[in-house]
ROFI-7624 format. One record per residue (C-alpha): residue number from 1; residue in three letters; chain; x, y, z. Coordinates in steps of 0.1 Angstrom, whole numbers, plus 5000, padded with zeros to 4 digits. Each point is the difference from the previous one (the first is absolute). Example, Ala and Ser with C-alpha at 12.3 -4.5 7.8 and 13.67 -1.06 7.14 Angstrom:
<nodes>
(1, 'ALA', 'A', (5123, 4955, 5078))
(2, 'SER', 'A', (5014, 5034, 4993))
</nodes>
This chain:
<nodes>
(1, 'UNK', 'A', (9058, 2284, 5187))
(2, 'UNK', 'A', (4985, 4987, 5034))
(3, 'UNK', 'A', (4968, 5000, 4986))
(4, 'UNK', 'A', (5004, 4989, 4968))
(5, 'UNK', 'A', (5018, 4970, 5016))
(6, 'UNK', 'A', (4968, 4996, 5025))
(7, 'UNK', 'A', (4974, 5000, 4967))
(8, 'UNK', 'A', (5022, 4974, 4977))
(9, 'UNK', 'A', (5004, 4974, 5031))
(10, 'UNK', 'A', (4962, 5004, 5007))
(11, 'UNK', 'A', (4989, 4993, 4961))
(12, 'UNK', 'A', (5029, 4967, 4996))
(13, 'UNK', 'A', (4976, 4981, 5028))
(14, 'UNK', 'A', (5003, 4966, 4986))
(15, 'UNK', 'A', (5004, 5005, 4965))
(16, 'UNK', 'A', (5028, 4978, 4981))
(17, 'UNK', 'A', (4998, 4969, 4982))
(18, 'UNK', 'A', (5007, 4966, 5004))
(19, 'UNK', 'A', (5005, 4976, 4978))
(20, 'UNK', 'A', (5006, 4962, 5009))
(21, 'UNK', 'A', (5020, 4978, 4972))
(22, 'UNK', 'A', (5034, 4984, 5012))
(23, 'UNK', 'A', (5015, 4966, 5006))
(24, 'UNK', 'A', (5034, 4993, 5019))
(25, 'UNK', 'A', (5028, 5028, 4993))
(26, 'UNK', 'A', (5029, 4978, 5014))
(27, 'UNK', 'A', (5028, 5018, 4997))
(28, 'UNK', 'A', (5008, 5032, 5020))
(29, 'UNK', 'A', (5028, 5009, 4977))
(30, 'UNK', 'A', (5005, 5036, 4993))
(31, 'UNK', 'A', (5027, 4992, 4967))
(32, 'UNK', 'A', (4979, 4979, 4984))
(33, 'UNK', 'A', (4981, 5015, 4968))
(34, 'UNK', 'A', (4965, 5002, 4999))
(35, 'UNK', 'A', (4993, 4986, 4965))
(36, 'UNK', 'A', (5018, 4968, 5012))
(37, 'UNK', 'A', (4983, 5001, 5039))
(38, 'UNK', 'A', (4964, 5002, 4982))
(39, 'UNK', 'A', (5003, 4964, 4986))
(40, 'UNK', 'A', (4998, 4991, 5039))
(41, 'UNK', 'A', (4971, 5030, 5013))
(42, 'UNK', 'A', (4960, 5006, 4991))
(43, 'UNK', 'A', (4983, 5003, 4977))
(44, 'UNK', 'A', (4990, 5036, 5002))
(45, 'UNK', 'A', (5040, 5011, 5002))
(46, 'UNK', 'A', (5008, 4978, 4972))
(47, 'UNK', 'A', (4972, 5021, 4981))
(48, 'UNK', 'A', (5020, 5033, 5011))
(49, 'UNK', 'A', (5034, 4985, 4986))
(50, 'UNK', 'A', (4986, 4984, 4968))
(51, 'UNK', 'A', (5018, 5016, 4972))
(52, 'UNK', 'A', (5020, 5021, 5018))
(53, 'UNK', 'A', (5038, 5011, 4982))
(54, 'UNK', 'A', (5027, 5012, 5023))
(55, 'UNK', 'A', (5012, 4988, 5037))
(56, 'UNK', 'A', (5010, 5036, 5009))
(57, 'UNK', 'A', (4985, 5026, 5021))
(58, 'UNK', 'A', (4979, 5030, 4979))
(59, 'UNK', 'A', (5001, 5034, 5011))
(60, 'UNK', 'A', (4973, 5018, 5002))
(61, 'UNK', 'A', (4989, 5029, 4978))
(62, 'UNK', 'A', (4970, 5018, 5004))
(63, 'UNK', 'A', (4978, 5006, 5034))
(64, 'UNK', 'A', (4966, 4977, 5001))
(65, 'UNK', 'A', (4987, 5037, 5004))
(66, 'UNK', 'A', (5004, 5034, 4990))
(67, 'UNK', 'A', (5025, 5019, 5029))
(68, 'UNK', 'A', (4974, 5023, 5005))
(69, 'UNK', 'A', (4970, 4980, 5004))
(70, 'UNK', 'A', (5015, 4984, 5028))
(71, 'UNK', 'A', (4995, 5010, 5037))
(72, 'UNK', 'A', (5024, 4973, 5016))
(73, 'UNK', 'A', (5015, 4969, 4998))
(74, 'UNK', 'A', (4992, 4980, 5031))
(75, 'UNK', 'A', (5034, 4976, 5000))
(76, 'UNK', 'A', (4999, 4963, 5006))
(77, 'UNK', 'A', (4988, 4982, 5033))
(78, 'UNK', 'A', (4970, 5020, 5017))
(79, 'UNK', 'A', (4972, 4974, 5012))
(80, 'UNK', 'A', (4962, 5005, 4994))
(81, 'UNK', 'A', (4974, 4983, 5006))
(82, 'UNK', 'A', (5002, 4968, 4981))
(83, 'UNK', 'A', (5035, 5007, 4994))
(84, 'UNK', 'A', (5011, 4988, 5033))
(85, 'UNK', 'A', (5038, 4994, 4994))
(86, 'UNK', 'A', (5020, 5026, 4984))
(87, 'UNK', 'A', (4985, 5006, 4966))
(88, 'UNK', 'A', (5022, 4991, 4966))
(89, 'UNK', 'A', (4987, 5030, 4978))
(90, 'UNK', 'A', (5003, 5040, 5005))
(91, 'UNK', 'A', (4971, 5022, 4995))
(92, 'UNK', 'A', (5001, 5031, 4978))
(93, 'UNK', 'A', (4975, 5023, 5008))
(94, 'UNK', 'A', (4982, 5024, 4979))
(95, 'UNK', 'A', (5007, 5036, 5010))
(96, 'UNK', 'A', (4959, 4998, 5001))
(97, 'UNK', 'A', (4994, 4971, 5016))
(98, 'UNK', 'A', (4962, 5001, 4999))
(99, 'UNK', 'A', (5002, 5004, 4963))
(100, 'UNK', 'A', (4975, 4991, 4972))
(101, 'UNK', 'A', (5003, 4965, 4989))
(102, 'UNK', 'A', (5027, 5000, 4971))
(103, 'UNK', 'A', (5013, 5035, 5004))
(104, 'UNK', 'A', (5037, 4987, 4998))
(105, 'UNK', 'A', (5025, 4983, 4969))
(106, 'UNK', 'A', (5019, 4973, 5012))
(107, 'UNK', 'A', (5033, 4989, 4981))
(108, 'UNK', 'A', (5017, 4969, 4997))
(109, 'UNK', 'A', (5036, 5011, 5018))
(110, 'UNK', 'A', (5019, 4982, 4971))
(111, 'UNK', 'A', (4999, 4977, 4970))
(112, 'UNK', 'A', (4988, 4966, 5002))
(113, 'UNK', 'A', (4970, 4976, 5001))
(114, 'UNK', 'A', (4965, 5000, 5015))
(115, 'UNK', 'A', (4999, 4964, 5011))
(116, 'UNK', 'A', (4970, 5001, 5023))
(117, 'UNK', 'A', (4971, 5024, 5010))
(118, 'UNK', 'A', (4971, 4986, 5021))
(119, 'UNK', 'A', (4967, 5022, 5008))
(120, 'UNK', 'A', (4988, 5001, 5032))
(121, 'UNK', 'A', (4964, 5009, 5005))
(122, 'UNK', 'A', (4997, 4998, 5039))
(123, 'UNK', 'A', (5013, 5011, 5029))
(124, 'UNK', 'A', (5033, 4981, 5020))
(125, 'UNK', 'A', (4985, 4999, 5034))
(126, 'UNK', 'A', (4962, 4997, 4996))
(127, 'UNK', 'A', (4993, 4981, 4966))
(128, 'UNK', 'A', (4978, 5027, 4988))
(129, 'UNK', 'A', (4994, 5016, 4966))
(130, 'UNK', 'A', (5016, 5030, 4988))
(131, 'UNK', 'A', (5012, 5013, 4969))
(132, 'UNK', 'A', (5030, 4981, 4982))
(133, 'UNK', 'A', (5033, 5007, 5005))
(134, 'UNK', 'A', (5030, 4985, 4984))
(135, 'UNK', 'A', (5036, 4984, 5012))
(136, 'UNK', 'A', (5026, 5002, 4974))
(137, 'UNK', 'A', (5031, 4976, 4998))
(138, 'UNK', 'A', (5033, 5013, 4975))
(139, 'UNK', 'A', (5026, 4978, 4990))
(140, 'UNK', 'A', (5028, 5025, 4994))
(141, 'UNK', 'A', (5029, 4967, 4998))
(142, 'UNK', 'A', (5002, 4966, 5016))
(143, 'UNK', 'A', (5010, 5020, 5030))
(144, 'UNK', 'A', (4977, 5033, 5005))
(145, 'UNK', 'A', (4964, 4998, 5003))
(146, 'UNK', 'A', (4978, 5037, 5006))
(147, 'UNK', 'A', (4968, 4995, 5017))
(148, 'UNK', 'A', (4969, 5023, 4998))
(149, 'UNK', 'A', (4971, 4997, 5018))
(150, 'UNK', 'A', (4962, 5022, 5011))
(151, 'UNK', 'A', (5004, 5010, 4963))
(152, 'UNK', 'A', (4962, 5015, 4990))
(153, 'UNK', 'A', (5005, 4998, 4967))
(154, 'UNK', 'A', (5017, 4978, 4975))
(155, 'UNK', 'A', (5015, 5016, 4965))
(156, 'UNK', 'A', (4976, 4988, 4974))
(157, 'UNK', 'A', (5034, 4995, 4978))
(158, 'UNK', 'A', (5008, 4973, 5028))
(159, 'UNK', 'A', (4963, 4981, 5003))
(160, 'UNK', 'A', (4997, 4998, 4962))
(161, 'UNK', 'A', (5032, 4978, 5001))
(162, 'UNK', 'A', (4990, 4984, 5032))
(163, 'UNK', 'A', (4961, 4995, 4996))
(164, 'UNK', 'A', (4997, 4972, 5023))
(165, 'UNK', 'A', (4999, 5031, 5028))
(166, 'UNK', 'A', (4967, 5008, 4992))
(167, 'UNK', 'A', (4986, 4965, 4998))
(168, 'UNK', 'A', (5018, 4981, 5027))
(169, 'UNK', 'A', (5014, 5026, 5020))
(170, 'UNK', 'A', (5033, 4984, 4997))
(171, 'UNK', 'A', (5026, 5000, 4970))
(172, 'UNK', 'A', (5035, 4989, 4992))
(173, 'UNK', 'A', (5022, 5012, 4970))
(174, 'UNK', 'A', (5028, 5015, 4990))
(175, 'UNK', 'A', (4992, 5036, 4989))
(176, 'UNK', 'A', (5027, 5022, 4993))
(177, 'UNK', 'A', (5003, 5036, 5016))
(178, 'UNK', 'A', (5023, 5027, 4999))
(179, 'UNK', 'A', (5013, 5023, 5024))
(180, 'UNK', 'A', (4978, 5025, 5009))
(181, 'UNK', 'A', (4967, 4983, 4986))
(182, 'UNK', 'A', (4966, 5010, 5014))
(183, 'UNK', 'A', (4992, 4964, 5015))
(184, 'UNK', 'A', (4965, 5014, 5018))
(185, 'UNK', 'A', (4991, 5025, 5022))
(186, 'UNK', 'A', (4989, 5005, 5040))
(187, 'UNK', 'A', (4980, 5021, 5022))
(188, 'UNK', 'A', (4984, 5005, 5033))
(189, 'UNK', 'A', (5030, 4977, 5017))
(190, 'UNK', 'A', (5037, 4989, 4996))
(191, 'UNK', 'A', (5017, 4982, 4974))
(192, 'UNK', 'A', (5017, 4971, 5013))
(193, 'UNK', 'A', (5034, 4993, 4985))
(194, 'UNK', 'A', (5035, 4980, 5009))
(195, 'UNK', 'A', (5031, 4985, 4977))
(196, 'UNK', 'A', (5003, 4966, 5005))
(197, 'UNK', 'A', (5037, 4985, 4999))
(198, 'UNK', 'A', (4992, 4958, 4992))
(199, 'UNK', 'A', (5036, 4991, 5007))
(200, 'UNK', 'A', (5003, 5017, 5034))
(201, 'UNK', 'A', (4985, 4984, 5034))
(202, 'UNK', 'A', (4997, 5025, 5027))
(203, 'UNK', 'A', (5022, 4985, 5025))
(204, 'UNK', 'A', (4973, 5013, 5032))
(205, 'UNK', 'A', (4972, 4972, 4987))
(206, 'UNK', 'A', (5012, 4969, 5021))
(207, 'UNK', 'A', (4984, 4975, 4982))
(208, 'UNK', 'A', (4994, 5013, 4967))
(209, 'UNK', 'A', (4972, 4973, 4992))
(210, 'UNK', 'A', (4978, 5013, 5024))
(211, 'UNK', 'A', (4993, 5029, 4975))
(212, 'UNK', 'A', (4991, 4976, 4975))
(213, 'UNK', 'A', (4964, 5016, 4998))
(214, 'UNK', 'A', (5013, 5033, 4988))
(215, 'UNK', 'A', (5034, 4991, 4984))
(216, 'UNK', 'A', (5010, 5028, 4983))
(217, 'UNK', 'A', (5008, 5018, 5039))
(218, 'UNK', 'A', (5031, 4985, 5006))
(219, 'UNK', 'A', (5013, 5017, 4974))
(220, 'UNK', 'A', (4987, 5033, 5004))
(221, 'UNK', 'A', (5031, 5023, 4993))
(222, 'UNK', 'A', (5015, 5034, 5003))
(223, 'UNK', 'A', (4973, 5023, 4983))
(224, 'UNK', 'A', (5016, 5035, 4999))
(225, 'UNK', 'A', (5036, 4981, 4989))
(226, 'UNK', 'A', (4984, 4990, 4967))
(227, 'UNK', 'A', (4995, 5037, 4990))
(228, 'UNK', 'A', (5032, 5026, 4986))
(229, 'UNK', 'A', (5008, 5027, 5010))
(230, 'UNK', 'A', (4981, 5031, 5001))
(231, 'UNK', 'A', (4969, 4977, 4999))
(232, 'UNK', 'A', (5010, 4979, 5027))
(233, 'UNK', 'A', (5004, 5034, 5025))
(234, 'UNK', 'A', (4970, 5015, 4988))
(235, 'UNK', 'A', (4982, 4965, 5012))
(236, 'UNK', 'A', (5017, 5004, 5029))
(237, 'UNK', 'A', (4988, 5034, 5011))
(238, 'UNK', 'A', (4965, 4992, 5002))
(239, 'UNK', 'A', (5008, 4968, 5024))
(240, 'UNK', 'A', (4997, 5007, 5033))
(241, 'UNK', 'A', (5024, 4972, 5015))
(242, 'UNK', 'A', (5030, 5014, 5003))
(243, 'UNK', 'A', (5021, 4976, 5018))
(244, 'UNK', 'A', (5019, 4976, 4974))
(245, 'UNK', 'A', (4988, 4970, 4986))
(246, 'UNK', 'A', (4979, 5031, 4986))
(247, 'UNK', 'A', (4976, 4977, 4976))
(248, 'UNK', 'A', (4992, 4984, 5038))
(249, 'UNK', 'A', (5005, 4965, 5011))
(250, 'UNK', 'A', (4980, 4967, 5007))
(251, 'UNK', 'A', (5021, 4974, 5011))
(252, 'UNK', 'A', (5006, 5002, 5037))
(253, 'UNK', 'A', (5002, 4964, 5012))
(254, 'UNK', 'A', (5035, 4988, 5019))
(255, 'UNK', 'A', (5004, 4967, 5009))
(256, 'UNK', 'A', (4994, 4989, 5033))
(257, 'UNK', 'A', (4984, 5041, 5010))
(258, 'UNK', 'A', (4964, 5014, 5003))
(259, 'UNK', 'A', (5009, 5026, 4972))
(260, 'UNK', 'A', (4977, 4986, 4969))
(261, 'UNK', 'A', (4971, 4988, 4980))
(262, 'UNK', 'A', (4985, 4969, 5025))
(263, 'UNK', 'A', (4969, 4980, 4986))
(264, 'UNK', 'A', (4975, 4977, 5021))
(265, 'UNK', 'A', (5016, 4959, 5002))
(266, 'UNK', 'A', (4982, 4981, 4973))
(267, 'UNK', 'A', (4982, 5034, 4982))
(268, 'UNK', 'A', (5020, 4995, 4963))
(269, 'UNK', 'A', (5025, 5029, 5004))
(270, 'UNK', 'A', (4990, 5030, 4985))
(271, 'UNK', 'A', (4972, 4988, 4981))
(272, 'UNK', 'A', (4975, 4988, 5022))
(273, 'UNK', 'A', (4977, 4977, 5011))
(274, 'UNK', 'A', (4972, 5018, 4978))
(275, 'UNK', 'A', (4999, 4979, 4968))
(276, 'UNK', 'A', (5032, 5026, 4985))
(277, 'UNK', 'A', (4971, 5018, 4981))
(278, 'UNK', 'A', (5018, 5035, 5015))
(279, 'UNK', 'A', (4965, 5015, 5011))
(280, 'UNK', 'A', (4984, 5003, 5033))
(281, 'UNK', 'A', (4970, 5008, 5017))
(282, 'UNK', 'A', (4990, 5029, 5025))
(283, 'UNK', 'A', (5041, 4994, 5006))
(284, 'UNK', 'A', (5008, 4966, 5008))
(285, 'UNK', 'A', (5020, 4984, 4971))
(286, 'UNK', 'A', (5035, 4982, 4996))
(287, 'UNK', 'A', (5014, 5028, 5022))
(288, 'UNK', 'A', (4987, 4990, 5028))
(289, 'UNK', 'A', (5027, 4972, 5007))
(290, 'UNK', 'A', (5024, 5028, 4998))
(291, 'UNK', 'A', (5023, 5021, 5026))
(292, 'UNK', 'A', (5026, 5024, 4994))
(293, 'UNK', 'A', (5028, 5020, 5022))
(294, 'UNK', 'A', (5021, 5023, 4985))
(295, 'UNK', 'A', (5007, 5039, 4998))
(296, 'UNK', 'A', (4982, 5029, 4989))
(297, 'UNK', 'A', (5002, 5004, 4958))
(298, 'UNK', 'A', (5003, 5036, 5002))
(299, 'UNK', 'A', (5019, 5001, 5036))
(300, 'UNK', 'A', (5014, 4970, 5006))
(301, 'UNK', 'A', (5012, 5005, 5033))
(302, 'UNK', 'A', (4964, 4995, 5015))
(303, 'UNK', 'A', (4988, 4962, 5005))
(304, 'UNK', 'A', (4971, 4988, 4978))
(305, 'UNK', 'A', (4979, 4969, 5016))
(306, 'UNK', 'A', (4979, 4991, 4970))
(307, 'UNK', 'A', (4967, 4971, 5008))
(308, 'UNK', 'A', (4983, 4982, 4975))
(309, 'UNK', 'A', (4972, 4996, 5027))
(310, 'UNK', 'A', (4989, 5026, 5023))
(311, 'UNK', 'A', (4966, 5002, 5028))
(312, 'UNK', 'A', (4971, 4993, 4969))
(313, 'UNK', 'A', (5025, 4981, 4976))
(314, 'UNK', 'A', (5013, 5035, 4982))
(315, 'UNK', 'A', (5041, 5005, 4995))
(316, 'UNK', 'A', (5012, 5032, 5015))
(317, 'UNK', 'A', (5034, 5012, 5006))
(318, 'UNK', 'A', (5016, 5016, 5034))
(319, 'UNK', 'A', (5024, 5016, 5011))
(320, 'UNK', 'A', (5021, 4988, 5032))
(321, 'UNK', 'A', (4996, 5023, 5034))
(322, 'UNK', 'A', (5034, 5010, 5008))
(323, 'UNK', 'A', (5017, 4985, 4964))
(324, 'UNK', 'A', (5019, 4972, 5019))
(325, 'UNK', 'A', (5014, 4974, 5002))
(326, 'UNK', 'A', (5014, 5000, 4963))
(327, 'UNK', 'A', (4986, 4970, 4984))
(328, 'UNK', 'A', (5030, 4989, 4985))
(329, 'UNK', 'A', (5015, 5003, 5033))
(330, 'UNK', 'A', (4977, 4970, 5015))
(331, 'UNK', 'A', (5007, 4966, 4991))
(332, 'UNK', 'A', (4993, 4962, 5024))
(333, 'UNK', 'A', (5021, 5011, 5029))
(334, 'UNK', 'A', (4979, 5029, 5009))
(335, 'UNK', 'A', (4973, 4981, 5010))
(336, 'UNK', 'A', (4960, 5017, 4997))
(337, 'UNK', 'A', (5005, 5036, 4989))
(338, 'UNK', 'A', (4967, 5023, 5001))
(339, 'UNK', 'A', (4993, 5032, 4977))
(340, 'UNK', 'A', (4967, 5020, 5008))
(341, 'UNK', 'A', (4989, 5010, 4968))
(342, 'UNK', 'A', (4987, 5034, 4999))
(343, 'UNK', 'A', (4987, 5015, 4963))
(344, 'UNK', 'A', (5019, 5003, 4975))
(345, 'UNK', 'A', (5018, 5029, 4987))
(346, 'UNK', 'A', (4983, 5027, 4983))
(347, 'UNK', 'A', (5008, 5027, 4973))
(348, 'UNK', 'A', (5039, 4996, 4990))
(349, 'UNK', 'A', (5009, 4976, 5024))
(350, 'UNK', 'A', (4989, 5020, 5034))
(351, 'UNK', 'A', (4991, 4981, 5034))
(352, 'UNK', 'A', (4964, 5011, 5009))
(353, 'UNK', 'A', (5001, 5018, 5035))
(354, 'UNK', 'A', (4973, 4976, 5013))
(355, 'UNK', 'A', (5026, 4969, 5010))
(356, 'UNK', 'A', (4969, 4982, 5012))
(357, 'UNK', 'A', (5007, 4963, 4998))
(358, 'UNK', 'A', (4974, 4985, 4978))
(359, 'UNK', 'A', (5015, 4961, 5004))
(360, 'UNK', 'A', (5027, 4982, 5017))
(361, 'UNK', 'A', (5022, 4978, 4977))
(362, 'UNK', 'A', (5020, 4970, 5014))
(363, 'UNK', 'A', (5026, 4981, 4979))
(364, 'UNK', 'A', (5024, 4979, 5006))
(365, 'UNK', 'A', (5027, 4987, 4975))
(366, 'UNK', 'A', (5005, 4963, 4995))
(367, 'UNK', 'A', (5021, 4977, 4986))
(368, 'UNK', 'A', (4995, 4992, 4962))
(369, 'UNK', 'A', (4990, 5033, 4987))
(370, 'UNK', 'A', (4966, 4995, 5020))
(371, 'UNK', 'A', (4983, 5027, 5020))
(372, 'UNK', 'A', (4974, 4998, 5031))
(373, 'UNK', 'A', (4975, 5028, 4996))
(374, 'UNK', 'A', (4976, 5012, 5021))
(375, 'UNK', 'A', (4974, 5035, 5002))
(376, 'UNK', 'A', (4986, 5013, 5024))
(377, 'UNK', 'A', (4977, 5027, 4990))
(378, 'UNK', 'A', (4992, 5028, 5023))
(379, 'UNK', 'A', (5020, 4988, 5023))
(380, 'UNK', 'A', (5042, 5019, 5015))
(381, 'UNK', 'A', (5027, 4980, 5004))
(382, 'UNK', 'A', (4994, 5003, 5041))
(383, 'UNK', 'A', (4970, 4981, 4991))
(384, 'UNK', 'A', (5019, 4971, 4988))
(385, 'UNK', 'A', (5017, 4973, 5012))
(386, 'UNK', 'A', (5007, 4971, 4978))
(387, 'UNK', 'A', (4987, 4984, 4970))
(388, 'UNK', 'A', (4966, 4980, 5002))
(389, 'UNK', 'A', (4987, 4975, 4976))
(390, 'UNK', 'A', (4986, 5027, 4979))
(391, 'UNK', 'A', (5038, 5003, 4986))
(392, 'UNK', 'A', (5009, 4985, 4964))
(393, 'UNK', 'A', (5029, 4992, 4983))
(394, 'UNK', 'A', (5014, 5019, 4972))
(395, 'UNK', 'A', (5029, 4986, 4975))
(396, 'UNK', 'A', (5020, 5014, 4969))
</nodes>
């Protein structure tokens, strides 16, 4: 298991998608439907609700893959590379991961509508060229939306009904699917999957707006709850988090504390200063604004310090020498706290025995859900002092 966990994280690197469509949510009700909320959101989740019968929650029927195809389910909230603050999907991973292109089926988990699939023909973090892969939105009710994505293939069934795929690398529609369907296929990395619950807010995301770029995470849901029994516990025994929430968790921020997703005064929130076009180059993109402490996704007792920015620009994730203080133990009164950053964990969630520090981190929590920031690479904690006017200001 180790090593299987070692070879998935390495092939993630910076995949994902991004996709940049959304005006002002305004309300941060949980009760309110979603069919009546869209009058008041984007475009592109107005597209996922068009159409869509029922307000209730769907229960999932079939696996997006066969049980024995899989390797592991890596749960919510691990970071990688652009994928600074804890990520919204989970990652099923082949039981080969260095497969042939298309060696797996991929189901649709449970009737509904295709609504969305855009083609992606280069890669997140560099902007260059490689072969196409799909991302797959399902309208199950006006409440529960399945997401696909690093799908190799598409069903031929699907693009016949949805032929502006091919030609603009981007359709919408309302093609129906059953239970069980072959949607596509995948091979030679994960597939990328959540349920998406449009009339809950995660009640960690401070200011909800900030997500705007990538709406759909605020209501990122329970995964493994959607599934019945004996699926749901044969899910469960090929995830290795075992410590309940067991889908994993992404909203860590608590007023007033260090615990959370932070992002640069004046950057756009989670989207960017980058032009919202999702892709980056030799990794700098709309990540780079971002900053992220929380806990572990597969042992969340250890500290996670998550930069947008490290030395040369690149993000990169550490863990904290001595895993204390607890972040969402610090808040104004404690004045300038310091973490020395050493790497971060390896293989299921172990500290590597060199505790070297590789920065010094200073914070300091202010009033207004703003944040002073400062790095200090290569440097221990003996080494320093007090801020200098290198620090910035981060705000959620």
């Amino acid at each position: 298991m180790p090593l299987l966990i070692a070879t998935v994280l390495a092939g993630i690197g910076f995949m994902g998608y991004r996709v940049m469509q959304r005006n002002d949510t305004g309300s941060k009700s949980a009760d309110s439907t979603a069919k009546g909320a869209a009058k008041d959101v984007g475009e592109q989740e107005k597209q996922w609700l068009k159409s869509c019968k029922g307000e209730g929650r769907v229960q999932m029927q079939k696996s997006p893959m066969n049980l024995g195809d899989v390797g592991m389910i890596l749960p919510l909230g691990l970071t990688a590379g652009a994928h600074v603050t804890p990520i919204d999907h989970l990652y099923f991973s082949p039981i080969e991961f260095n497969s042939p292109r298309d060696k797996y089926p991929v189901y649709a988990m449970a009737d509904g509508y295709i609504v969305e699939v855009t083609s992606r023909s280069v890669n997140v973090d560099t902007g260059q060229a490689r072969p196409p892969e799909y991302r797959i939105i399902m309208q199950h009710s006006c409440q529960t939306i399945s997401y696909f994505d690093l799908v190799t293939s598409m069903d031929d069934s699907i693009i016949e009904q949805m032929p502006d795929i091919k030609s603009k690398g981007r359709a919408s529609g309302h093609v129906a699917i059953k239970a069980g369907q072959l949607i596509g296929r995948i091979g030679g990395q994960t597939l990328d999957t959540a349920v998406y619950n449009m009339n809950l807010i995660l009640p960690g995301f401070i200011t909800p707006k900030l997500y705007d770029g990538e709406f759909w995470k605020i209501h990122t849901d329970d995964f493994f709850s959607y599934f019945n029994e004996p699926l749901k516990s044969q899910l469960l025994a090929i995830n290795p988090r075992k410590t309940p929430p067991l889908s994993g968790k992404i909203d860590y921020d608590q007023p007033g504390k260090l615990i959370g997703n932070w992002f640069k005064e004046g950057s756009g929130g989670y989207a960017g200063v980058t032009g919202n076009t999702g892709v980056g180059s030799n990794g700098r993109g709309y990540w780079n604004g971002h900053l992220s402490i929380f806990y572990h996704f597969l042992k969340p007792e250890l500290v996670i310090v998550s930069l947008g920015e490290f030395k040369s620009g690149q993000p990169q994730s550490f863990a904290v020498l001595g895993n204390k203080p607890d972040p969402a133990s610090i808040d104004k009164n404690s004045g300038a706290i310091k973490y020395e950053l050493i790497q971060a964990p390896g293989q299921n969630g172990e500290i590597p025995q060199d505790e070297r520090a590789m920065a010094t981190i200073l914070f300091q929590v202010m009033d207004g859900e703003k944040l002073k920031v400062e790095v200090f690479a290569d440097k221990t904690a003996a080494q320093i002092s007090n801020f200098t006017s290198g620090a910035l200001i981060y705000e959620r």
